[in-house]
N, CA, C and O atoms as a Maestro MAE file, in Angstrom:
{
 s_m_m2io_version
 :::
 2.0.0
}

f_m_ct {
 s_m_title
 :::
 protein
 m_atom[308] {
  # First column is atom index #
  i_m_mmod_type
  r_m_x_coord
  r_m_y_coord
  r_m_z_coord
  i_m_residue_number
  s_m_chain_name
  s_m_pdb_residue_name
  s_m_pdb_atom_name
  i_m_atomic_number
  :::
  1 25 10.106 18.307 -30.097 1 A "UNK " " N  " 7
  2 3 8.694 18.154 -29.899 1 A "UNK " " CA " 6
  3 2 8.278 16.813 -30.495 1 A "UNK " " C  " 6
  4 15 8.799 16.328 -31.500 1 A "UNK " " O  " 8
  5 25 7.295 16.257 -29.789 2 A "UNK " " N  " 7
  6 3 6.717 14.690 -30.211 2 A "UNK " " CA " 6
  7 2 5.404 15.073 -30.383 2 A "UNK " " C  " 6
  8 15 4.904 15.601 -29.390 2 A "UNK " " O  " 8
  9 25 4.733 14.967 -31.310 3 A "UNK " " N  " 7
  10 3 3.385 14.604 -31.813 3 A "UNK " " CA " 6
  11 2 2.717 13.329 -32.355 3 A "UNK " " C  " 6
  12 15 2.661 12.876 -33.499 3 A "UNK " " O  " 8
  13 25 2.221 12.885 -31.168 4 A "UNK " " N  " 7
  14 3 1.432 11.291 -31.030 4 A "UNK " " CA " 6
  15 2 -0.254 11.944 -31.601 4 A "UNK " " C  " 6
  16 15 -0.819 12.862 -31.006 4 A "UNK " " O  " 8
  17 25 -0.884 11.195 -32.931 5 A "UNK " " N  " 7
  18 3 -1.390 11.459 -33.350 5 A "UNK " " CA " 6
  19 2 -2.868 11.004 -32.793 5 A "UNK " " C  " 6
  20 15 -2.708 10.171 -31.900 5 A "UNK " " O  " 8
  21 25 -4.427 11.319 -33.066 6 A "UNK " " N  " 7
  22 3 -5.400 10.999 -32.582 6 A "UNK " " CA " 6
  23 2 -6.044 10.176 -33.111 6 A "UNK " " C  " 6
  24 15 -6.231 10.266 -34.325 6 A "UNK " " O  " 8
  25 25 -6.517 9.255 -32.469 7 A "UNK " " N  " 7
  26 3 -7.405 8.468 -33.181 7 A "UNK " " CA " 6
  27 2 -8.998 8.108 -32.730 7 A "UNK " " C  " 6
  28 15 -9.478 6.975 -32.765 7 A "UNK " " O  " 8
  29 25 -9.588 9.132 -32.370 8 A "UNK " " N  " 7
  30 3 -11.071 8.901 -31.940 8 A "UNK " " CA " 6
  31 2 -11.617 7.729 -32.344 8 A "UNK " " C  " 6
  32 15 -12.440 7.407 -31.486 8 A "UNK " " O  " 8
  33 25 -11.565 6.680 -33.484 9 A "UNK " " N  " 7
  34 3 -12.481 5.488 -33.355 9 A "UNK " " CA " 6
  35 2 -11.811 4.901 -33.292 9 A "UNK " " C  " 6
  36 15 -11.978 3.895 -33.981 9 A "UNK " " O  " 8
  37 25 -10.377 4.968 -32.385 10 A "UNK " " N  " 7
  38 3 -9.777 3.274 -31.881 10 A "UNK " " CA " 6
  39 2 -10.091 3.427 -30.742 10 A "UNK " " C  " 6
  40 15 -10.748 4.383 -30.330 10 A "UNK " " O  " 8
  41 25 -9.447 2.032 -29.727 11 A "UNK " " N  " 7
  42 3 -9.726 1.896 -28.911 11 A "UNK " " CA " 6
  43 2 -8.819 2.891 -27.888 11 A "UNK " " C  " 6
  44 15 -7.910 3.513 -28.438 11 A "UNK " " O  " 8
  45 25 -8.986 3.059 -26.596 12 A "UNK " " N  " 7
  46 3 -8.163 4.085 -25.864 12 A "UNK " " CA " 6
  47 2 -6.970 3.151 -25.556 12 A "UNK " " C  " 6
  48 15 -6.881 1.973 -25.900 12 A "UNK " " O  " 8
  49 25 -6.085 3.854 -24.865 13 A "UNK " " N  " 7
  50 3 -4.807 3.413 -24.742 13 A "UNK " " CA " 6
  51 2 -4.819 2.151 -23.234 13 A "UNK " " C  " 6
  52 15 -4.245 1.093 -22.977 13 A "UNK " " O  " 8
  53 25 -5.820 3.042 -22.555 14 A "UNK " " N  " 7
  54 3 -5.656 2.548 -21.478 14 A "UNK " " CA " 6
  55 2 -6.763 0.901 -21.297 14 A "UNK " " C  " 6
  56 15 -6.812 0.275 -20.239 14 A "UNK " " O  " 8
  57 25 -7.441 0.541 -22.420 15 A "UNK " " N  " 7
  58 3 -8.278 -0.205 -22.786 15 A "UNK " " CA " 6
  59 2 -7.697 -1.326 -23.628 15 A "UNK " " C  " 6
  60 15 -8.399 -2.275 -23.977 15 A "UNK " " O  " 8
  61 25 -6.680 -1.240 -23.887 16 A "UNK " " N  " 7
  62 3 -5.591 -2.316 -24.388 16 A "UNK " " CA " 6
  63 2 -4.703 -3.039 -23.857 16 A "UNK " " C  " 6
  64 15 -4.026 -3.912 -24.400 16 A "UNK " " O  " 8
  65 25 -4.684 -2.560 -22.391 17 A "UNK " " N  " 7
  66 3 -3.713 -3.425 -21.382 17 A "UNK " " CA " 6
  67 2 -2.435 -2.730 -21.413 17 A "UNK " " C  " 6
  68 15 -2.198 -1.650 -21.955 17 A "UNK " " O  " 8
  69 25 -1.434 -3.679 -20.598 18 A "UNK " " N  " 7
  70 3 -0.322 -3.024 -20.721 18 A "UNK " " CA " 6
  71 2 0.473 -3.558 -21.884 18 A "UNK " " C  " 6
  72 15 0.448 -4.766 -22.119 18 A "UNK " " O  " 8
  73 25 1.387 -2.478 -22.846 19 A "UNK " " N  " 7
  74 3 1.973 -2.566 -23.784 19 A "UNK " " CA " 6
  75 2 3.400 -1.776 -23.469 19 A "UNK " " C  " 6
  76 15 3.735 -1.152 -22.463 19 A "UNK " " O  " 8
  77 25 4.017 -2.001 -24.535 20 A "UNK " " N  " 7
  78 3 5.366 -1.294 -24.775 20 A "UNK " " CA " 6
  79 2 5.500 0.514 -25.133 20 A "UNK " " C  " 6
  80 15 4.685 1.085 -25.857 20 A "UNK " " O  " 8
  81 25 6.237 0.955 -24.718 21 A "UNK " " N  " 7
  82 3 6.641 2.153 -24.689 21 A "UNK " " CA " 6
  83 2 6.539 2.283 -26.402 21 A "UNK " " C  " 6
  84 15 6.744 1.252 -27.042 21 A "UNK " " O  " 8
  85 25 6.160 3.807 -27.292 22 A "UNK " " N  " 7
  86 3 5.962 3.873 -28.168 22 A "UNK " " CA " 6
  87 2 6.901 4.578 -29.205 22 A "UNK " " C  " 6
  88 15 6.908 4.615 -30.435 22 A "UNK " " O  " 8
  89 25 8.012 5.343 -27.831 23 A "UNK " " N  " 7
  90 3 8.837 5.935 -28.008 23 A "UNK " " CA " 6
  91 2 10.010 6.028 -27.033 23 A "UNK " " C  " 6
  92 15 9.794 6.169 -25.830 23 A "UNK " " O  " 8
  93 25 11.893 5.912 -27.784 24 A "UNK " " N  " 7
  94 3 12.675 6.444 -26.840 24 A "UNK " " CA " 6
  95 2 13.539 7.445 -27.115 24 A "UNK " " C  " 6
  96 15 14.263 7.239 -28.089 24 A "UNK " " O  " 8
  97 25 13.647 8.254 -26.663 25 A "UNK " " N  " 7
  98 3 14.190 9.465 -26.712 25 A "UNK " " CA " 6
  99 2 15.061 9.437 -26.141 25 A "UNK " " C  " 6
  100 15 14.841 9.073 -24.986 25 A "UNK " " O  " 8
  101 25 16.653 9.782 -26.487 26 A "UNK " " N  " 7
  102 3 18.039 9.808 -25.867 26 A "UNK " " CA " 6
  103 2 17.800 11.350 -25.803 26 A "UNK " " C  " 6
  104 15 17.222 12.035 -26.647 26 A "UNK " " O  " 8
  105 25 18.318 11.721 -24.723 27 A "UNK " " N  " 7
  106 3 18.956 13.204 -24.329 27 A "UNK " " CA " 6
  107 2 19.806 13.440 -23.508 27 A "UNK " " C  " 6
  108 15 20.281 12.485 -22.893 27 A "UNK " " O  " 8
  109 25 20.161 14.465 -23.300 28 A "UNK " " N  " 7
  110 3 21.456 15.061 -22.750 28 A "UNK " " CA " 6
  111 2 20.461 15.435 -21.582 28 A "UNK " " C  " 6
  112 15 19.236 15.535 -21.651 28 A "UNK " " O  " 8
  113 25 21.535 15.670 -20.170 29 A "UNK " " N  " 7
  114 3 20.349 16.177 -18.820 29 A "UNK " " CA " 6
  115 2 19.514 15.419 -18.512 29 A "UNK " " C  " 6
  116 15 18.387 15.783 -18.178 29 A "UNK " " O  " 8
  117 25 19.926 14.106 -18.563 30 A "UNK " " N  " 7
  118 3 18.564 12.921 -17.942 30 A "UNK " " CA " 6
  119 2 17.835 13.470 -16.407 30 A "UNK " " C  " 6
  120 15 16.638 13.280 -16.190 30 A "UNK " " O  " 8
  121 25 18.748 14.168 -15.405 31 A "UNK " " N  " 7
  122 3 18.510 14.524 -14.333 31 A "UNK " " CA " 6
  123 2 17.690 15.642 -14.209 31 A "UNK " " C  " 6
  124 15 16.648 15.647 -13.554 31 A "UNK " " O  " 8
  125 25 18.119 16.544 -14.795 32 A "UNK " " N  " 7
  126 3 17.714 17.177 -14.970 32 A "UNK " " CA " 6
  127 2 16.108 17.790 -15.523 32 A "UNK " " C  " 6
  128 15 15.276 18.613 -15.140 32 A "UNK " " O  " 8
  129 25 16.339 16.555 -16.966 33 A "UNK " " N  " 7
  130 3 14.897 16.154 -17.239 33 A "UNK " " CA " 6
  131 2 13.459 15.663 -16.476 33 A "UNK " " C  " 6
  132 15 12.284 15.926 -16.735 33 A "UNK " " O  " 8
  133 25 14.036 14.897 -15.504 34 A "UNK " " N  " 7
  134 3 13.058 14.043 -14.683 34 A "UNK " " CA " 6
  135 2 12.672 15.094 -13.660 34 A "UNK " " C  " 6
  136 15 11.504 15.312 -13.337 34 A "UNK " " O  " 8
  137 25 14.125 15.976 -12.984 35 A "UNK " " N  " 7
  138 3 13.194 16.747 -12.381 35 A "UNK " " CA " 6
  139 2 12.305 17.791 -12.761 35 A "UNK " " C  " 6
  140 15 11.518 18.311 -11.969 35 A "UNK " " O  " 8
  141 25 12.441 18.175 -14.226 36 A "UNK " " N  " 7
  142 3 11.653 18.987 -14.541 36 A "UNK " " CA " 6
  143 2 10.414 18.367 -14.558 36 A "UNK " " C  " 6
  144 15 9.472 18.910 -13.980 36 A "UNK " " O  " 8
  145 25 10.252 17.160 -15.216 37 A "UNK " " N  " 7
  146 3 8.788 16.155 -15.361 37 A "UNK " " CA " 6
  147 2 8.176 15.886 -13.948 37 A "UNK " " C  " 6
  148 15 6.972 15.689 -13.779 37 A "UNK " " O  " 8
  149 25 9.023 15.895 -13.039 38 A "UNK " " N  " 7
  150 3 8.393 15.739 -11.449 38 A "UNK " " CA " 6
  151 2 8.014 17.134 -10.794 38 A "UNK " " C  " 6
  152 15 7.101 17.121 -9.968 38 A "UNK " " O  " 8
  153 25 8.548 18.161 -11.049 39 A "UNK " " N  " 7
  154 3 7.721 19.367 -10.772 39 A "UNK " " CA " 6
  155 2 6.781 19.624 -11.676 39 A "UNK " " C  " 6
  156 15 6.246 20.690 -11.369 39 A "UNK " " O  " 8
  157 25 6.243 19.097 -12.795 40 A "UNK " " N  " 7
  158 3 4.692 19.333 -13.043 40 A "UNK " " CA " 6
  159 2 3.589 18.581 -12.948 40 A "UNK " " C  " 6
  160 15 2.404 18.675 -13.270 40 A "UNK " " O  " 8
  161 25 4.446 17.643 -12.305 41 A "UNK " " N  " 7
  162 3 3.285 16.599 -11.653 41 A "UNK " " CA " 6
  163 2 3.510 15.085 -13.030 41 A "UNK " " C  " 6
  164 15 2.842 14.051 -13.024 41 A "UNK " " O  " 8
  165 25 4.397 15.366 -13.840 42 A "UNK " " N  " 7
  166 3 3.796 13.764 -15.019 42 A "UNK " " CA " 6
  167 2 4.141 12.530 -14.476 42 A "UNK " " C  " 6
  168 15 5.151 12.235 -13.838 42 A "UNK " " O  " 8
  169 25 3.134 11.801 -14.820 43 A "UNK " " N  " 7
  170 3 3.301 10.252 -14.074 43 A "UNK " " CA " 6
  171 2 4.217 9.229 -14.841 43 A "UNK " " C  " 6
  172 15 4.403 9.110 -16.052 43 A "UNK " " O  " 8
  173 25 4.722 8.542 -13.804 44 A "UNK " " N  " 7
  174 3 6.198 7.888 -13.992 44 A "UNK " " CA " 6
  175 2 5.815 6.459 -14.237 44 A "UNK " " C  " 6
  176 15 5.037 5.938 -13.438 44 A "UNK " " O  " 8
  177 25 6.270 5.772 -15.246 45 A "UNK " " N  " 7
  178 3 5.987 4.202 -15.542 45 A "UNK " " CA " 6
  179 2 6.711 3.669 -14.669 45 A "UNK " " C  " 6
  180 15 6.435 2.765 -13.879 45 A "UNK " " O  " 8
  181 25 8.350 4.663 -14.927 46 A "UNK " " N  " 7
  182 3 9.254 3.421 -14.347 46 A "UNK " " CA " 6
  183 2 10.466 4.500 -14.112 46 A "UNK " " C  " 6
  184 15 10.952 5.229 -14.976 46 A "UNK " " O  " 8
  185 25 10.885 4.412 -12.542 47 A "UNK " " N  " 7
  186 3 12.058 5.626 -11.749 47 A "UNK " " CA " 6
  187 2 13.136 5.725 -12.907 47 A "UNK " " C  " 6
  188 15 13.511 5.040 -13.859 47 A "UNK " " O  " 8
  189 25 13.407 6.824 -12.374 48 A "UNK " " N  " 7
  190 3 15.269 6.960 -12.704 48 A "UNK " " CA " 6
  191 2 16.218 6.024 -12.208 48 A "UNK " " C  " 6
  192 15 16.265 5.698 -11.022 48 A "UNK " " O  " 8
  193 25 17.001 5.572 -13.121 49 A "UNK " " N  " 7
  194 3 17.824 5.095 -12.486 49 A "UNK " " CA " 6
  195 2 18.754 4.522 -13.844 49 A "UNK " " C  " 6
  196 15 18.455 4.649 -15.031 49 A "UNK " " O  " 8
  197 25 19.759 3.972 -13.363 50 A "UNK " " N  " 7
  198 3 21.037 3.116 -14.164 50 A "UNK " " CA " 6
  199 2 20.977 1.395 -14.948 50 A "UNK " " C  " 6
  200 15 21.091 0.276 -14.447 50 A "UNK " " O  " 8
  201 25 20.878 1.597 -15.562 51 A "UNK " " N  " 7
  202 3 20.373 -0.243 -16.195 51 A "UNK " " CA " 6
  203 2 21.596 -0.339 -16.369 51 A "UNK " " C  " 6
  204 15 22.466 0.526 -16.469 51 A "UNK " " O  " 8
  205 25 21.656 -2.094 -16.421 52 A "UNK " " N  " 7
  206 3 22.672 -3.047 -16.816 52 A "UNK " " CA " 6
  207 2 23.584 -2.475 -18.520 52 A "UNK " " C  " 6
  208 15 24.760 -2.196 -18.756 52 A "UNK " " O  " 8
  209 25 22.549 -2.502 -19.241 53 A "UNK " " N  " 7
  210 3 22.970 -1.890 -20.332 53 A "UNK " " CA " 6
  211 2 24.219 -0.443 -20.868 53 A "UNK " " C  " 6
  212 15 25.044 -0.382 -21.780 53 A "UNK " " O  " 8
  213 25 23.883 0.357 -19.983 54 A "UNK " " N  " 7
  214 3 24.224 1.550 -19.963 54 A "UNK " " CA " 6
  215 2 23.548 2.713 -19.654 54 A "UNK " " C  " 6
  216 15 24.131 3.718 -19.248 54 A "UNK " " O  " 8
  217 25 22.240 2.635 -19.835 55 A "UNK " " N  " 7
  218 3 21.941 3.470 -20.227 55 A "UNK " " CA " 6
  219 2 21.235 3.911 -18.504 55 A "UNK " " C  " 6
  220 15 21.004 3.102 -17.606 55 A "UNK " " O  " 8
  221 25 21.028 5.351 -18.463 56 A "UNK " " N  " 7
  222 3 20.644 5.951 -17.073 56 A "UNK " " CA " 6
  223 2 19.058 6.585 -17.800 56 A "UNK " " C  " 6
  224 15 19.109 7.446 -18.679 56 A "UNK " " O  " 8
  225 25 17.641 6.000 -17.272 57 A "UNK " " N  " 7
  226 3 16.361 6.399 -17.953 57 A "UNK " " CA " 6
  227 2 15.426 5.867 -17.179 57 A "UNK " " C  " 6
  228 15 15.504 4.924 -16.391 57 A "UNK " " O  " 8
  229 25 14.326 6.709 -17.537 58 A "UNK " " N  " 7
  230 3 13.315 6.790 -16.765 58 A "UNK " " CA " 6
  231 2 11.906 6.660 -17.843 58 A "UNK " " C  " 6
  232 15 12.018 7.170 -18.957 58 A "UNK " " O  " 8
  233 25 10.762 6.053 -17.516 59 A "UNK " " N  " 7
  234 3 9.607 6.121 -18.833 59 A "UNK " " CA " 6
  235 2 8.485 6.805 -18.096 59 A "UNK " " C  " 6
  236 15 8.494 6.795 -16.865 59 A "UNK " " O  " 8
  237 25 7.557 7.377 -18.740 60 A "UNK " " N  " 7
  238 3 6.758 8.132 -18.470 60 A "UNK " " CA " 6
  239 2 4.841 7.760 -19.328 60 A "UNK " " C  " 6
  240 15 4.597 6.981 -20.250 60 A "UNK " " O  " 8
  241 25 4.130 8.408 -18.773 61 A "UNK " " N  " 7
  242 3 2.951 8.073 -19.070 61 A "UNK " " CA " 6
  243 2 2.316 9.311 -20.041 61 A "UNK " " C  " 6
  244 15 1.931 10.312 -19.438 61 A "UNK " " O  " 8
  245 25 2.214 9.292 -21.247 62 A "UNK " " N  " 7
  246 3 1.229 10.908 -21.650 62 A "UNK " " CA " 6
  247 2 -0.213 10.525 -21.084 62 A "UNK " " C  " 6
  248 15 -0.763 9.497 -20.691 62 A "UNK " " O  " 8
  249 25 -0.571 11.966 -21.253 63 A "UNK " " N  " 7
  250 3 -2.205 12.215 -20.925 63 A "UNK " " CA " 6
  251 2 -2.954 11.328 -21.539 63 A "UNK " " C  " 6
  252 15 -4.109 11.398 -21.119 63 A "UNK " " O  " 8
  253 25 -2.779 10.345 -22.528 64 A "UNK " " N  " 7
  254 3 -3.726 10.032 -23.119 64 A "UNK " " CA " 6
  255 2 -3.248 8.208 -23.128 64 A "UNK " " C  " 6
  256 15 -3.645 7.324 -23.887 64 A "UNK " " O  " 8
  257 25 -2.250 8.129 -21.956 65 A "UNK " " N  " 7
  258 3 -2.070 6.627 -21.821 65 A "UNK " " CA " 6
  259 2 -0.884 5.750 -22.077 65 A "UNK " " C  " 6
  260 15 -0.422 4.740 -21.547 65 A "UNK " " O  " 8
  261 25 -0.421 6.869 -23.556 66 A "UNK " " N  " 7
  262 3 0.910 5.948 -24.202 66 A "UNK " " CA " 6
  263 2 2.182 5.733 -23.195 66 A "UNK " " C  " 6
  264 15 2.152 5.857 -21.971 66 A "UNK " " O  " 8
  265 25 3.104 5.444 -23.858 67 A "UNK " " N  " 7
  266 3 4.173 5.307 -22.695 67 A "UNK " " CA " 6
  267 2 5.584 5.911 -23.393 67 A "UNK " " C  " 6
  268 15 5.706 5.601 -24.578 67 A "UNK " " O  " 8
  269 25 6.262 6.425 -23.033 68 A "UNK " " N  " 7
  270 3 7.661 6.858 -23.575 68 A "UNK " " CA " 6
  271 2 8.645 6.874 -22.284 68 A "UNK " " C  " 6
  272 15 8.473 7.157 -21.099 68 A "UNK " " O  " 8
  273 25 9.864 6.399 -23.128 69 A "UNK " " N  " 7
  274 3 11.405 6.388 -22.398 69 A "UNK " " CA " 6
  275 2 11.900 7.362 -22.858 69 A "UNK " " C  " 6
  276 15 11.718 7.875 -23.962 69 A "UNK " " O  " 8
  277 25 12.854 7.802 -21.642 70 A "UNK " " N  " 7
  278 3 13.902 8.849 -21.809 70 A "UNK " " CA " 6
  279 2 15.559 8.391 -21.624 70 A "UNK " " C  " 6
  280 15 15.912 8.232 -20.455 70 A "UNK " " O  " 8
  281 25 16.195 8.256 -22.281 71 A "UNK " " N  " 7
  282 3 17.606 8.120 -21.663 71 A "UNK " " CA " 6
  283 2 18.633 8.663 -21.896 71 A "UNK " " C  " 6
  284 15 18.624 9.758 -22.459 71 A "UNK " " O  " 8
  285 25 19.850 8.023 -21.511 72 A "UNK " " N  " 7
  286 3 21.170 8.795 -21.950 72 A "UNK " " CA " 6
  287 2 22.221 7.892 -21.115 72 A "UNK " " C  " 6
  288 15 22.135 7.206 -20.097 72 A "UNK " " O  " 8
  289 25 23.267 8.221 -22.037 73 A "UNK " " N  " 7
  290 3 24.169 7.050 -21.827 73 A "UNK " " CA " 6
  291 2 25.025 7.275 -20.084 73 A "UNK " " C  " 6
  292 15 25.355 8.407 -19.731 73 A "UNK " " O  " 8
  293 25 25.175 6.538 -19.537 74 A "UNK " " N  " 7
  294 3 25.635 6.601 -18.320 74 A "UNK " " CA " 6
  295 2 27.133 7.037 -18.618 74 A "UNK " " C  " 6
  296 15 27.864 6.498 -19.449 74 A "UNK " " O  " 8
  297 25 27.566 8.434 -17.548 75 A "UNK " " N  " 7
  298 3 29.007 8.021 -17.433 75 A "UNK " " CA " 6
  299 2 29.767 7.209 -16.796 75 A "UNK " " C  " 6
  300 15 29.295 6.574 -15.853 75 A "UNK " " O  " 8
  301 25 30.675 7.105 -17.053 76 A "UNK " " N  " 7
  302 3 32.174 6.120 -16.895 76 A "UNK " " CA " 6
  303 2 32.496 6.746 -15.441 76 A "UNK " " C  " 6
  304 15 32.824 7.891 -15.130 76 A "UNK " " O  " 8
  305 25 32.300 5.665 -14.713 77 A "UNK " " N  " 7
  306 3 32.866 6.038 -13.025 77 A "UNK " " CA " 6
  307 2 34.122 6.170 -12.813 77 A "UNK " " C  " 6
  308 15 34.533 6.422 -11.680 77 A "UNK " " O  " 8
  :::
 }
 m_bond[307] {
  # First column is bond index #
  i_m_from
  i_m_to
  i_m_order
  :::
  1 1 2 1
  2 2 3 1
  3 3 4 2
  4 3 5 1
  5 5 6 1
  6 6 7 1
  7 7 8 2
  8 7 9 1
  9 9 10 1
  10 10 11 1
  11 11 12 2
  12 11 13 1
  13 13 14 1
  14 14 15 1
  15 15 16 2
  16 15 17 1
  17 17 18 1
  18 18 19 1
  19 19 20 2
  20 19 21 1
  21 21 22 1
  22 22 23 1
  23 23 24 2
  24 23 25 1
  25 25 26 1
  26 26 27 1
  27 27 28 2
  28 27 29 1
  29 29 30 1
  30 30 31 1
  31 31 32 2
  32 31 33 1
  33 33 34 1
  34 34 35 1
  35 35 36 2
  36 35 37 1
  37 37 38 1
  38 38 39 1
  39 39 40 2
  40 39 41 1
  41 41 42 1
  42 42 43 1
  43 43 44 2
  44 43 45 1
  45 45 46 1
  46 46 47 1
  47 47 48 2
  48 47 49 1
  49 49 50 1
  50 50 51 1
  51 51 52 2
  52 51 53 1
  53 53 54 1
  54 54 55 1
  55 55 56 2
  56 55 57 1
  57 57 58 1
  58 58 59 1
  59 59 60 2
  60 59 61 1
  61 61 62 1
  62 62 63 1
  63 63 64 2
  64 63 65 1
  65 65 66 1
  66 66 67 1
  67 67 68 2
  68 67 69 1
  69 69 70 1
  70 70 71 1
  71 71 72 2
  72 71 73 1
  73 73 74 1
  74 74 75 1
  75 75 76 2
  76 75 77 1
  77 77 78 1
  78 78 79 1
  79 79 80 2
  80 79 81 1
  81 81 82 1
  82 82 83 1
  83 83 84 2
  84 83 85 1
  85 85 86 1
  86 86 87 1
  87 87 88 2
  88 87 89 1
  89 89 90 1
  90 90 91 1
  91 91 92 2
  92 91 93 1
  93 93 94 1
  94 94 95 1
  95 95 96 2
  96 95 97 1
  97 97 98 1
  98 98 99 1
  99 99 100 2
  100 99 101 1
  101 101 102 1
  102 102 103 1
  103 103 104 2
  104 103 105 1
  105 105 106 1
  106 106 107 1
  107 107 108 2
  108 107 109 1
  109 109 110 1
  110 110 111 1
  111 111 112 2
  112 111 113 1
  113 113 114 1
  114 114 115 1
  115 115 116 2
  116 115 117 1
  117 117 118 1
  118 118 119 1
  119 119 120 2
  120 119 121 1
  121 121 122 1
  122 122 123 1
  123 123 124 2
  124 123 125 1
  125 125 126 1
  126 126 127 1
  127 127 128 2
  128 127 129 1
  129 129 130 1
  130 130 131 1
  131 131 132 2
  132 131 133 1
  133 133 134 1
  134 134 135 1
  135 135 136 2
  136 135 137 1
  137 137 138 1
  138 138 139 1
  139 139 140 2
  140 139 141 1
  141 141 142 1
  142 142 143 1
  143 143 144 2
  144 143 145 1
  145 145 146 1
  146 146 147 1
  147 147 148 2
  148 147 149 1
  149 149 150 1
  150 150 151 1
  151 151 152 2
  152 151 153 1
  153 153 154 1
  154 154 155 1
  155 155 156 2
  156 155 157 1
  157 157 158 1
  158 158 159 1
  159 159 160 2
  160 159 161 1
  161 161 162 1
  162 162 163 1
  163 163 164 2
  164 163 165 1
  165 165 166 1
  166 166 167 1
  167 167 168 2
  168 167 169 1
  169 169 170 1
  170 170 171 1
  171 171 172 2
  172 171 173 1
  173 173 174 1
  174 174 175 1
  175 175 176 2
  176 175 177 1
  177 177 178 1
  178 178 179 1
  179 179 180 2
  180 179 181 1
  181 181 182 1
  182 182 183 1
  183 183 184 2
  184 183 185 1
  185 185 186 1
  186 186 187 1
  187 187 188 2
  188 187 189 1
  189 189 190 1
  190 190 191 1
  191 191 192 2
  192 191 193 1
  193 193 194 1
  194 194 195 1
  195 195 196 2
  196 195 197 1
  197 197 198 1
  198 198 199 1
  199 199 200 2
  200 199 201 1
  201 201 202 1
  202 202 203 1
  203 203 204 2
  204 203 205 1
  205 205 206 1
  206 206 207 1
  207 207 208 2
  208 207 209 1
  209 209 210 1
  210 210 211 1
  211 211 212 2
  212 211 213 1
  213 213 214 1
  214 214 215 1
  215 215 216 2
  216 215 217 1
  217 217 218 1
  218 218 219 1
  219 219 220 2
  220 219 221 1
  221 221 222 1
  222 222 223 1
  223 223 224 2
  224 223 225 1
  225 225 226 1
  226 226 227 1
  227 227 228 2
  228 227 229 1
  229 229 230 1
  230 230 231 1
  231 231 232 2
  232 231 233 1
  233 233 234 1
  234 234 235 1
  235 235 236 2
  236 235 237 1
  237 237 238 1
  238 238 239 1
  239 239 240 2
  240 239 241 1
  241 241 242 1
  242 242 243 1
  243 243 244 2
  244 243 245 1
  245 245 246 1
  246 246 247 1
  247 247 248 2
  248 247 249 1
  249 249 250 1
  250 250 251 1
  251 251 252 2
  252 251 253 1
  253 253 254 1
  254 254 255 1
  255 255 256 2
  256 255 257 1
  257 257 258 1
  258 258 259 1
  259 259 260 2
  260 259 261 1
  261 261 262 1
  262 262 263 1
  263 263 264 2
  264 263 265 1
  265 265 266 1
  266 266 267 1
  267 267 268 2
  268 267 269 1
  269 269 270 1
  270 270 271 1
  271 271 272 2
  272 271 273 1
  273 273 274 1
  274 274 275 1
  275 275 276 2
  276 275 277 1
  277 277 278 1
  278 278 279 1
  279 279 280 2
  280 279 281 1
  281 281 282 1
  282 282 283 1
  283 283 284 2
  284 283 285 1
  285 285 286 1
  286 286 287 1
  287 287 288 2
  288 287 289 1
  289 289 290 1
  290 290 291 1
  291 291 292 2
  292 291 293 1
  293 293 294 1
  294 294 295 1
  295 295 296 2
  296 295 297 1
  297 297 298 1
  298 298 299 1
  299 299 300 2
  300 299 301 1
  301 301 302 1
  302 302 303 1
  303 303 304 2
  304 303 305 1
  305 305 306 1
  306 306 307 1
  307 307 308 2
  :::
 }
}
C-alpha cells in the first residue's frame, strides 16, 4: 500500500505542470498488473512496454494528479 499524503494549502498537482513521477515501484506480474489497472479504468502516463535499460513498465496517473511507475526486470529471451 502507498499513502501520498494531503496537502490542502498547496498548490494542486495538476497546477504545477508536468513533473516527474513521485514514485517507482518494482513488482513481480508487470502484466498482469496493468491489466488489472486497465480494467478499472486508471489513466496511463506512459504504455507498457520494454525499455532500453531492462526494465518492462508502465506509469500511471493517481486521482489527485501525481504520477507513479511500475516495473520489473525484463526476462532474458
Amino acid at each position: 500500500m502507498v499513502m501520498a499524503g494531503e496537502c490542502p494549502d498547496a498548490l494542486p498537482v495538476s497546477a504545477i505542470g508536468d513533473h516527474s513521477y513521485f514514485a517507482y515501484v518494482q513488482v513481480e506480474g508487470i502484466d498482469e498488473l496493468h491489466e488489472a489497472f486497465s480494467q478499472r479504468g486508471v489513466t496511463f502516463v506512459k504504455s507498457l512496454r520494454d525499455e532500453a535499460w531492462g526494465m518492462r513498465e508502465f506509469g500511471i496517473e493517481t486521482i489527485d494528479g501525481h504520477r507513479m511507475m511500475f516495473g520489473q526486470a525484463c526476462l532474458p529471451a
